[in-house]
N, C-alpha and C positions, 0 to 999 in steps of 0.2 A: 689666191686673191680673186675677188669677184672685181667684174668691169666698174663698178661705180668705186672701188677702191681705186680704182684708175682716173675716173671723173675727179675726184677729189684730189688725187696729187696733182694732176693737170690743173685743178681751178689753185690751189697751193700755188704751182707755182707760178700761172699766171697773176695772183694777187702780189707774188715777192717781185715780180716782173714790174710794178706799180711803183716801190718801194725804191727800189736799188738802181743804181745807171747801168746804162747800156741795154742790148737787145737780146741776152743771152738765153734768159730762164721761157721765157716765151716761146724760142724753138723747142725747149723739152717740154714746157705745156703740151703743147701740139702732140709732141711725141706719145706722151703720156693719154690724154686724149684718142690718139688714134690707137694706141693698145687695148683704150676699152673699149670700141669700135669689135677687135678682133676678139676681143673676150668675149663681149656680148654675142658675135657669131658663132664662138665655140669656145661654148660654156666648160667643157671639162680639160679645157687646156689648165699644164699645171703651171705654177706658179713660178717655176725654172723658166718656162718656156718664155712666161709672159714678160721675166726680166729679162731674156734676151732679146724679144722685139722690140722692147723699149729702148735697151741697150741701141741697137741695130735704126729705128728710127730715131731715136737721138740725137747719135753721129749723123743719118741722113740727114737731118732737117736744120742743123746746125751748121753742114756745110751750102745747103742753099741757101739757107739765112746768111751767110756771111759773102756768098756768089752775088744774091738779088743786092745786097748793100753796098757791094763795089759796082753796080751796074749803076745803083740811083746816084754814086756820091764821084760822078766825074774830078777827072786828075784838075787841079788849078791852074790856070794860066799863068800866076803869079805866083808858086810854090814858095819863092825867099819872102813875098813879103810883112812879115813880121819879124824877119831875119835880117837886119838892115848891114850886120856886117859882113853876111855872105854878098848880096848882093853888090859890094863893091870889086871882091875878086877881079881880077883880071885889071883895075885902073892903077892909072899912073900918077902918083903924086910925089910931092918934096915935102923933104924935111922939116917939119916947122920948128924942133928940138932934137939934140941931137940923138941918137939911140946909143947909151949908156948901160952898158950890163945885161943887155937884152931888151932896153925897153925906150919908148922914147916917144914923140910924138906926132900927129900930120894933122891938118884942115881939110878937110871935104865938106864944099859947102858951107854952113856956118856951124859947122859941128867941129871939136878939136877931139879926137881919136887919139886913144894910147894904142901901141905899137908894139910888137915883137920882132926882132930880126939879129941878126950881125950889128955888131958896132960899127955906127958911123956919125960924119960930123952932119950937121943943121945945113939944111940946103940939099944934101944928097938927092937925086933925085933915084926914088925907088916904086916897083910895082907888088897892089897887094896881092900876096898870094891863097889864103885863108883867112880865116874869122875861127879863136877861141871865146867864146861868149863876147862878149866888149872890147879884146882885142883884134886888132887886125895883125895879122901875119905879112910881113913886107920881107923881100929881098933889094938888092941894088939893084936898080934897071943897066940892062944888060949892054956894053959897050955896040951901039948902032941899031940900038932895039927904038922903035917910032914914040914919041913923046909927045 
């Protein structure tokens, strides 16, 4: 393989890089790229050799591509919030139905919540303990636990 065969898979895959989501093909552009870089310096390397610098910059460049992208995409302050039923965890509510067969209901706010838990009657006063998509996960609040 001569280095502008390099050139070209590099502009290849930077062009699919264009096309497709994500950041991925871009770091083996580069890769690609910098193999004809090495070709061009030496010209009679063979063509084994040259897939494995590619190989070998590939991986490099993919791992700092994915290092630099957790550097720029800082952790969120608000991590649940599009998770409305994780962020209830931990409160305390009452029964506004009673929990039947596993299932039942509460009020937060002006919102009425289907429920998972133990069987109990309407009024129970319970704390939620998880979120399955739109359910919230409730046990009975615990005898002298603060309400």
């Amino acid at each position: 393989m001569l280095f502008w065969h390099w050139l070209i898979i590099g502009a290849v895959l930077a062009g699919l890089e264009l096309v497709t989501p994500g950041i991925f093909l871009m770091w083996l552009g580069i890769a690609a790229v910098l193999t004809a870089v090495i070709q061009a310096a030496l010209p009679d390397l063979s063509w084994k050799w040259s897939l494995l610098i590619f190989g070998g910059l590939g991986i490099a460049s993919v791992v700092i591509g994915w290092r630099f992208k957790s550097l720029r995409n800082p952790k969120s302050d608000q991590p649940n919030l599009n998770r409305r039923g994780v962020q209830y965890v931990g409160r305390q509510v009452t029964l506004e139905q009673p929990i039947v067969d596993g299932r039942g209901t509460v009020k937060l706010g002006d919102t009425i919540w289907r429920v998972s838990g133990p069987d109990l009657p309407a009024g129970t006063p319970v704390t939620v303990t998880g979120a399955d998509g739109a359910i919230l996960l409730v046990k009975p609040r615990a005898a002298g636990e603060p309400g």
